[in-house]
Every structure is written in C-alpha cells, then in structure tokens.
N, CA, C and O of each residue as an XYZ file, in Angstrom:
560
protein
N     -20.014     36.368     37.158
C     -19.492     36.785     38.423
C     -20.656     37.043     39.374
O     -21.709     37.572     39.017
N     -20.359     36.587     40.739
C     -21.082     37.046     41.917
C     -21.310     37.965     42.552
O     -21.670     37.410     43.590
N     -21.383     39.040     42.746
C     -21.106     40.110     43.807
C     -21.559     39.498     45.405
O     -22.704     39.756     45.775
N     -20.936     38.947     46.040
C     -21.535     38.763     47.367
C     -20.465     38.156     48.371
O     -19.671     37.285     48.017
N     -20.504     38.600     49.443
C     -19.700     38.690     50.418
C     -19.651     37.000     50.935
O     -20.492     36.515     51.692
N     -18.711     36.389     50.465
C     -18.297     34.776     51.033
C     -17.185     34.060     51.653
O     -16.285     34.348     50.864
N     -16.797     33.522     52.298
C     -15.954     32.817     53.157
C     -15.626     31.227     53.271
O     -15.713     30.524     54.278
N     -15.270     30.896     52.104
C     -14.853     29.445     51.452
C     -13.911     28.704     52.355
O     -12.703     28.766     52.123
N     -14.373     28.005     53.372
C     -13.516     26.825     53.920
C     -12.814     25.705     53.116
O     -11.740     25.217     53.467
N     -13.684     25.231     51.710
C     -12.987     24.417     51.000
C     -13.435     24.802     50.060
O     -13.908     25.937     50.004
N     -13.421     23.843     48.878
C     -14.189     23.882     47.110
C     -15.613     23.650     47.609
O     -16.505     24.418     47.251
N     -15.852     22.655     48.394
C     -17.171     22.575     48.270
C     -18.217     23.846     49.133
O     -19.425     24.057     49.025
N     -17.396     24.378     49.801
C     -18.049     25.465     50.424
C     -18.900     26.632     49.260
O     -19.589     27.600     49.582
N     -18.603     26.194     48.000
C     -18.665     27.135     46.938
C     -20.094     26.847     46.193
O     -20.845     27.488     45.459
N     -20.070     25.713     46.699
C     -21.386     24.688     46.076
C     -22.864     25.680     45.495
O     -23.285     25.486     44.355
N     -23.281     26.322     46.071
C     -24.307     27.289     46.063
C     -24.069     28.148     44.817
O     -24.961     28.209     43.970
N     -23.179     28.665     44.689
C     -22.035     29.801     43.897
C     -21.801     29.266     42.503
O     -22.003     29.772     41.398
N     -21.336     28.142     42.861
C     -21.488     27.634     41.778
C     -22.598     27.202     41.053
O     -22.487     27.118     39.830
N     -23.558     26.939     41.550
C     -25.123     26.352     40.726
C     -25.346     27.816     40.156
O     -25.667     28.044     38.989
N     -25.193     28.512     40.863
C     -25.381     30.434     40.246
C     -25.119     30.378     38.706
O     -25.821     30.471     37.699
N     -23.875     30.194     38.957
C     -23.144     30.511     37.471
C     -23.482     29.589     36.913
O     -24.007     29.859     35.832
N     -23.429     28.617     37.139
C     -23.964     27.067     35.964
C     -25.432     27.561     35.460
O     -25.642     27.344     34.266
N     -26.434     28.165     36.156
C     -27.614     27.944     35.717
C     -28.120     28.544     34.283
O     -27.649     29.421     33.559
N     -28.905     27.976     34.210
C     -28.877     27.898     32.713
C     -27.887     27.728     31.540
O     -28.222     27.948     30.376
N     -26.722     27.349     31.883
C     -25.678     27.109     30.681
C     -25.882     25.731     30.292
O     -26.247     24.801     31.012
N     -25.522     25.715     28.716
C     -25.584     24.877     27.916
C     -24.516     23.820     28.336
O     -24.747     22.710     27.857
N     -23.293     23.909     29.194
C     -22.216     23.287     28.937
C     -21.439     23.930     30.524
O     -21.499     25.005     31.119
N     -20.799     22.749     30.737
C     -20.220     23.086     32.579
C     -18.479     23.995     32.066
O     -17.586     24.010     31.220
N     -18.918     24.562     33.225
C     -17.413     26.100     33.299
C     -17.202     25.935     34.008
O     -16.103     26.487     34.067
N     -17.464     25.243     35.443
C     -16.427     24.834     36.350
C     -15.686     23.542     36.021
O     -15.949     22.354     35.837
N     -14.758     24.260     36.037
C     -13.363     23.873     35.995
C     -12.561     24.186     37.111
O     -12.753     25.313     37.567
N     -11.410     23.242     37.876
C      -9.846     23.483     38.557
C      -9.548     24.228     37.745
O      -9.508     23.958     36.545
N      -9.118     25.967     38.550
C      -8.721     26.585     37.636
C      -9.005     28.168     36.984
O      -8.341     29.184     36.782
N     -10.374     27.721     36.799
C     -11.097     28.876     36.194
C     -12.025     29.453     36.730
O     -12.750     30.312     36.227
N     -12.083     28.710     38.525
C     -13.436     29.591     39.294
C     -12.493     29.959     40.051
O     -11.469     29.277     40.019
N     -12.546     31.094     40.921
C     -12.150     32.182     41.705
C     -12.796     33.038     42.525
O     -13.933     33.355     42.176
N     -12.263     33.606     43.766
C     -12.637     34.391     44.547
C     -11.946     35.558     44.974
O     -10.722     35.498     45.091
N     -12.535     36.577     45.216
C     -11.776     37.751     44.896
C     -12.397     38.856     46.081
O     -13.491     38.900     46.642
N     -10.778     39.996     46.215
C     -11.514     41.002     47.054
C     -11.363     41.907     46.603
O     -10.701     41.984     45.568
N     -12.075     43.287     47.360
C     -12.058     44.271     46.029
C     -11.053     45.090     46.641
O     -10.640     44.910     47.787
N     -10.663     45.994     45.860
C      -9.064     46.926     45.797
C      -9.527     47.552     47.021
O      -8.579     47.482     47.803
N     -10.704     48.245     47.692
C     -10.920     48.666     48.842
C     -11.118     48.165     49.660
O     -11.501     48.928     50.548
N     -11.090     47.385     49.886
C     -10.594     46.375     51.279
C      -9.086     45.622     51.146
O      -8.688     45.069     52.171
N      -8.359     45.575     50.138
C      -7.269     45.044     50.000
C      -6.622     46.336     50.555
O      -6.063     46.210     51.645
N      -6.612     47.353     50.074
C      -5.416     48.644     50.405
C      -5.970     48.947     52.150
O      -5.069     49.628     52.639
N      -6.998     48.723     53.157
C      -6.990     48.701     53.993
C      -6.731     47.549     55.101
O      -6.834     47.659     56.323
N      -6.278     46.137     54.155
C      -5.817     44.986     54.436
C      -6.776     44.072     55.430
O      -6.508     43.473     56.472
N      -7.894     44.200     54.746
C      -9.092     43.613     55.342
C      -9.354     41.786     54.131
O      -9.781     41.629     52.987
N      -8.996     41.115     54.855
C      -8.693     39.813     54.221
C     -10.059     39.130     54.900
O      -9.953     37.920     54.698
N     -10.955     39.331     55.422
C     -11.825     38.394     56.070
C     -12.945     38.286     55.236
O     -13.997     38.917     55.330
N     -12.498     37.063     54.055
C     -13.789     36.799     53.280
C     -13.685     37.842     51.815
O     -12.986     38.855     51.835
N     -14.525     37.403     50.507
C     -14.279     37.615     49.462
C     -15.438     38.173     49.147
O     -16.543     37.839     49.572
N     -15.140     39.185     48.263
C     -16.295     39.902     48.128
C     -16.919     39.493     46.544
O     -18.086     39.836     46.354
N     -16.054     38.631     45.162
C     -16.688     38.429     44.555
C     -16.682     36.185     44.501
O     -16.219     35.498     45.411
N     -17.261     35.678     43.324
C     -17.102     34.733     43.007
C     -17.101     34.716     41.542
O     -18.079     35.167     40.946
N     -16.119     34.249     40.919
C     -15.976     34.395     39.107
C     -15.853     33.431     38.163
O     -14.683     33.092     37.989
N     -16.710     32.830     37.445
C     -15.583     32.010     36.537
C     -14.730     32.716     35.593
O     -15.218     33.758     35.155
N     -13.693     32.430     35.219
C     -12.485     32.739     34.042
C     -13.039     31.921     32.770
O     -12.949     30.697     32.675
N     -13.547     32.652     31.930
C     -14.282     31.773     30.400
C     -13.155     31.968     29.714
O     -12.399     32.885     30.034
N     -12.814     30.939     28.429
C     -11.771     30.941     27.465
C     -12.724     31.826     26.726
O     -13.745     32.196     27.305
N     -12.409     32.300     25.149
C     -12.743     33.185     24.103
C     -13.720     32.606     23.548
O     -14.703     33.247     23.180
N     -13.564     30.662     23.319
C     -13.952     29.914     22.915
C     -15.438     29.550     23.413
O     -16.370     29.406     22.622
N     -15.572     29.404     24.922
C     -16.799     29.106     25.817
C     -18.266     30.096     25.223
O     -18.376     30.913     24.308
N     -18.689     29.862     25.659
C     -20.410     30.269     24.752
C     -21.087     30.535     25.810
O     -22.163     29.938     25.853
N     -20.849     31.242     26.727
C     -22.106     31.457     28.114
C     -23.040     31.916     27.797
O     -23.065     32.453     26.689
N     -24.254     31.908     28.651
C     -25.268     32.592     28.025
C     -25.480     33.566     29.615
O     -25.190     33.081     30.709
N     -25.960     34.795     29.457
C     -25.816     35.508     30.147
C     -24.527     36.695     30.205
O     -23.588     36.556     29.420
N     -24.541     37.669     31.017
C     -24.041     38.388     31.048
C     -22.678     38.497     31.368
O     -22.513     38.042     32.500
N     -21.556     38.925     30.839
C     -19.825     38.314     31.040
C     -19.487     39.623     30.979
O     -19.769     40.406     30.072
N     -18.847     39.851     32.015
C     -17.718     41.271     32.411
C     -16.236     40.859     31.657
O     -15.638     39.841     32.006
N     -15.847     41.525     30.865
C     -14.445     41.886     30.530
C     -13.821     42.883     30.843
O     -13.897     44.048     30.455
N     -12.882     42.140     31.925
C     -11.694     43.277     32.953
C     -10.382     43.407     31.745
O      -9.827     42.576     31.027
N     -10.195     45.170     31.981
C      -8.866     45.216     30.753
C      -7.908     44.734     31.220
O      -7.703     44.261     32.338
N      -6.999     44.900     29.954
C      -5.469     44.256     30.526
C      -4.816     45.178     31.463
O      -4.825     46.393     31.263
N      -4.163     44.557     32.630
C      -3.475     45.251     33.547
C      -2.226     44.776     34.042
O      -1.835     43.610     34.100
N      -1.484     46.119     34.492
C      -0.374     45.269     35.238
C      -0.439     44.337     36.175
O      -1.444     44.877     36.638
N      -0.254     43.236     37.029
C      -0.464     42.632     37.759
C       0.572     42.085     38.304
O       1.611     41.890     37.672
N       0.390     41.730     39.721
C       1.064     41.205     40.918
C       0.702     39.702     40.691
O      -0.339     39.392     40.112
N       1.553     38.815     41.144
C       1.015     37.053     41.206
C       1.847     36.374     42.098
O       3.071     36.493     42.058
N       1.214     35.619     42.961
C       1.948     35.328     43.869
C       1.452     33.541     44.278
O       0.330     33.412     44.768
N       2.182     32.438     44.089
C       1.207     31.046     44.118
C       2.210     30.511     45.048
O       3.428     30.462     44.882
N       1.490     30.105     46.086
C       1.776     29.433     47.415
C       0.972     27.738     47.293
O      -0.020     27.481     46.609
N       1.682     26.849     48.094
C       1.511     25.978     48.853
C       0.192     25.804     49.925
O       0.207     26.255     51.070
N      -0.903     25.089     49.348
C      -2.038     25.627     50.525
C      -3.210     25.795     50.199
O      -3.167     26.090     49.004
N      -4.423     25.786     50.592
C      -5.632     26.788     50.308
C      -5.791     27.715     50.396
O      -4.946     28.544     50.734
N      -7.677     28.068     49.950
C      -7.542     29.795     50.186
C      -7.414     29.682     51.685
O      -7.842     30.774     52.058
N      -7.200     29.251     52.370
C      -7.693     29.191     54.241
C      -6.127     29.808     54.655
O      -5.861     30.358     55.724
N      -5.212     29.575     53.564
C      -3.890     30.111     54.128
C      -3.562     31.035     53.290
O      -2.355     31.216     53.128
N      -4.193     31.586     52.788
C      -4.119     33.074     51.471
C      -3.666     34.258     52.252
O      -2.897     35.034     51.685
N      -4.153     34.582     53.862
C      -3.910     35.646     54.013
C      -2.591     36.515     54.194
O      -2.580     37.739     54.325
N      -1.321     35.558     54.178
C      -0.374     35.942     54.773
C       0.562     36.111     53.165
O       1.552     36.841     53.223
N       0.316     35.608     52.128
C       0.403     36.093     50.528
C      -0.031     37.270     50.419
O       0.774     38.027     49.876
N      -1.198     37.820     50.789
C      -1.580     38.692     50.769
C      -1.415     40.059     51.328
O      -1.613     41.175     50.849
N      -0.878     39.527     52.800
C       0.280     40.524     53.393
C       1.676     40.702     52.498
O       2.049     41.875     52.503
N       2.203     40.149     52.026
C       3.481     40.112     51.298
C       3.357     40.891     49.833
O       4.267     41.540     49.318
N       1.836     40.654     49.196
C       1.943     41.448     47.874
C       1.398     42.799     48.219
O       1.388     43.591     47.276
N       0.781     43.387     49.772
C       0.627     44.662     50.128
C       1.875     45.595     50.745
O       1.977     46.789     51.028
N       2.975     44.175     50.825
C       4.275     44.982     51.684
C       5.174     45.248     50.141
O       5.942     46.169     49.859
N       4.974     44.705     49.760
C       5.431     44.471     48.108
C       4.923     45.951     47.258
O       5.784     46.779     46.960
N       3.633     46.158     46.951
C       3.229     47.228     46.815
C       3.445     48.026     47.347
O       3.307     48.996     46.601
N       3.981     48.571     49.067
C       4.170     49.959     49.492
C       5.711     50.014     48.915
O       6.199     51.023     48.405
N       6.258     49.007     49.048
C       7.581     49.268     49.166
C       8.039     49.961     47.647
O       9.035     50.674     47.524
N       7.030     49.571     46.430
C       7.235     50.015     45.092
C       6.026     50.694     44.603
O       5.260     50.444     43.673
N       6.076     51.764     45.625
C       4.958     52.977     45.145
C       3.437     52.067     44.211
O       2.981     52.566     43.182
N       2.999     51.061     44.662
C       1.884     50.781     43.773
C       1.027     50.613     44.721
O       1.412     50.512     45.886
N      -0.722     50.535     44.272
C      -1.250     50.598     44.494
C      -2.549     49.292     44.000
O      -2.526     49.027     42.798
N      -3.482     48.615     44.748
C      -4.491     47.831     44.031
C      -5.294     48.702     42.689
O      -5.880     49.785     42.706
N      -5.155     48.166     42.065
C      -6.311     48.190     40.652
C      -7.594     48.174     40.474
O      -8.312     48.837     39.725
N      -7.871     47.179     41.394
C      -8.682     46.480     40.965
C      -9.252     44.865     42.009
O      -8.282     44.231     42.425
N     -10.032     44.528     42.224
C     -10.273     43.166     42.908
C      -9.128     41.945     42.747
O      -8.859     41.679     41.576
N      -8.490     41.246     43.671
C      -7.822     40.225     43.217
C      -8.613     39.054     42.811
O      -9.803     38.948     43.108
N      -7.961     38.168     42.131
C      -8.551     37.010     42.118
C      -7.358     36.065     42.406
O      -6.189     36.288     42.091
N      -7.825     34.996     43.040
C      -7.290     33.760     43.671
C      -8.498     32.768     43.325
O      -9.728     32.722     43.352
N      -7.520     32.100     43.028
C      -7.500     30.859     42.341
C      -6.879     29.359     42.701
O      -5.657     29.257     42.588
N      -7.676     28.108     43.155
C      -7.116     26.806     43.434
C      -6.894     26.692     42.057
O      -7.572     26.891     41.048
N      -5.066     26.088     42.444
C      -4.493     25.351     41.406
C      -5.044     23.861     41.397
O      -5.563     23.257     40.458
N      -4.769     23.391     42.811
C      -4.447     22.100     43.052
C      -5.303     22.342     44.328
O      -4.984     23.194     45.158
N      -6.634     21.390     44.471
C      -7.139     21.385     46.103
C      -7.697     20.112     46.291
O      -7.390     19.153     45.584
N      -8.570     20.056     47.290
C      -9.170     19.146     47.845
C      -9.861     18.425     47.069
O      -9.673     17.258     47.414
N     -10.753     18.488     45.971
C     -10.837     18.423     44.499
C     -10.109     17.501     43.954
O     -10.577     16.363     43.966
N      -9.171     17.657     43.516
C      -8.167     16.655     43.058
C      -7.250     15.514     44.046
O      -7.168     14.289     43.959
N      -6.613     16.495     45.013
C      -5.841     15.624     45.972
C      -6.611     15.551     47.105
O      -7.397     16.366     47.588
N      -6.118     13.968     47.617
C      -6.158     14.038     48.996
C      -5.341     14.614     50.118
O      -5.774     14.671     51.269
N      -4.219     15.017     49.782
C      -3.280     15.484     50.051
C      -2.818     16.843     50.316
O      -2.080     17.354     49.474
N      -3.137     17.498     51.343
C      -3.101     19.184     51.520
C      -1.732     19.692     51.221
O      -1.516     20.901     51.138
N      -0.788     18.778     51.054
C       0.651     19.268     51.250
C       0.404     20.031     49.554
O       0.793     21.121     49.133
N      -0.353     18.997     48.907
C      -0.441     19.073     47.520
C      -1.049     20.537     46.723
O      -0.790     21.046     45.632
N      -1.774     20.834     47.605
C      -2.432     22.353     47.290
C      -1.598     23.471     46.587
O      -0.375     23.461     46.730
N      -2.052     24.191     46.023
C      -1.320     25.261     45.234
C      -2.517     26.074     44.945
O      -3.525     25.631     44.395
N      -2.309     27.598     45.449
C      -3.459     28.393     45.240
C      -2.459     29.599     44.726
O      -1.348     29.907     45.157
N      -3.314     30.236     43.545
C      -2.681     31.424     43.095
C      -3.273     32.687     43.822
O      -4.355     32.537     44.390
N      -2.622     33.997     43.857
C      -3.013     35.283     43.557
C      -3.061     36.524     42.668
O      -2.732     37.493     43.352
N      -3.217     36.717     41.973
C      -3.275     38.158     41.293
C      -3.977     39.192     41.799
O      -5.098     39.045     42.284
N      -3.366     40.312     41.721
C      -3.915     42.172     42.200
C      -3.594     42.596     40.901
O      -2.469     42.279     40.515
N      -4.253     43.187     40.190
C      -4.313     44.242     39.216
C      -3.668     45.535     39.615
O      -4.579     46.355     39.727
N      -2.465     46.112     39.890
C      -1.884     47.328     40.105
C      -1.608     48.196     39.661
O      -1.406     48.145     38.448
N      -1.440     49.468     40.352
C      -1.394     50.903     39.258
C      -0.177     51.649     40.057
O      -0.034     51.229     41.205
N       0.579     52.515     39.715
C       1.799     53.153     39.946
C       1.051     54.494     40.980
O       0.146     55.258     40.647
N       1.548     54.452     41.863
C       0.877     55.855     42.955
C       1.735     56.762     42.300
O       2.652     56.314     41.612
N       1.486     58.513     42.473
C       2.390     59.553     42.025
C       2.456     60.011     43.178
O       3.152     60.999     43.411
C-alpha cells in the first residue's frame, strides 16, 4: 500500500503507483481487480471525495510479496458497484454516506474502490464497472 494523496483520471494515471508496488517483486500483482484506491474514514464522514488518499494491491494468501503487507481485519462492510469509472465514484459515494446516516453507522475504516471492468480491458466506457466498499461500525 501507498500512503499518498492521488487523483486517477484513468488506469494509466496509476502508472507511477504502480512501479511502487511492483518493485522488487519476484512476480506481477497487478491485476484487473486487485489494485485499488481508497479514502480514509476521515474524509469520507466529512464527505470530502476529491482524490484518494491510499493506493493498494489486494494479494491472494497464495502470492509471495516481498516487502511489507498490512492485514485489515474482518469487517462489516458497505458495497456498492456502479456502471463507470473511478471519475464517476463520487455520487456512490454520496449514497453509501446517506445510507450510513440513515442506519446509525459510521466509516471504519478507508474505502477501497476498485475497477472491475475499465479502460484496460474495454474500449467501451458503457462497459466499465467500478466497485466500492466502506468498512462500517454501528454509532451508539
């Protein structure tokens, strides 16, 4: 994972980000799929969507990285997969914060979003499919 403040127009906007995480590995982890961008629970609960504060790959159990790998616990989570890129994420993102007030919850944790389907594979924008997840916790 990245810690650094980024603003992805497409996949390839990631290009940099990605040599990060590749470097030095024995074997390629980018994958459609398993790289992601994410914001953190304090800027999500003040609904500040402009730009991502991490960059991640998602490793299987199986993968062998070398370097240092964060394991986030299991959590409840929100998911929400739209039609689109991240360039049209923000208004998902309004919906899983109107979603959360309306059922006493709260962010967890950083989301991650995720291209299903992008520029990458299709030529075709209709074709896009980008996920979301928020890690959530019950307010008292």
């Amino acid at each position: 994972m990245l810690r650094e403040r980024v603003n992805p127009t497409d996949a390839y906007a990631l290009e940099w980000q990605i040599r990060q995480l590749q470097k030095g590995q024995h074997e390629t982890f980018v994958f459609l799929g398993n790289l992601g961008v994410g914001i953190s629970s304090e800027r999500l609960v003040v609904g500040d969507f402009d730009g991502y504060d991490e960059v991640f790959l998602l490793l299987d159990d199986a993968d062998e990285y070398v370097g240092d790998v964060e394991t986030r616990p299991a959590a409840h989570c929100l998911t929400i997969s739209f039609r689109g890129a991240h360039g049209r994420a923000v208004p998902r993102y309004e919906q899983l914060l109107d979603y959360m007030r309306k059922h006493n919850l709260a962010p967890a944790g950083p989301s991650r979003e995720i291209a299903l389907i992008d520029d990458i594979i299709s030529d075709d924008p209709a074709t896009y499919v980008t996920q979301i997840t928020v890690p959530v916790t019950v307010l008292d």
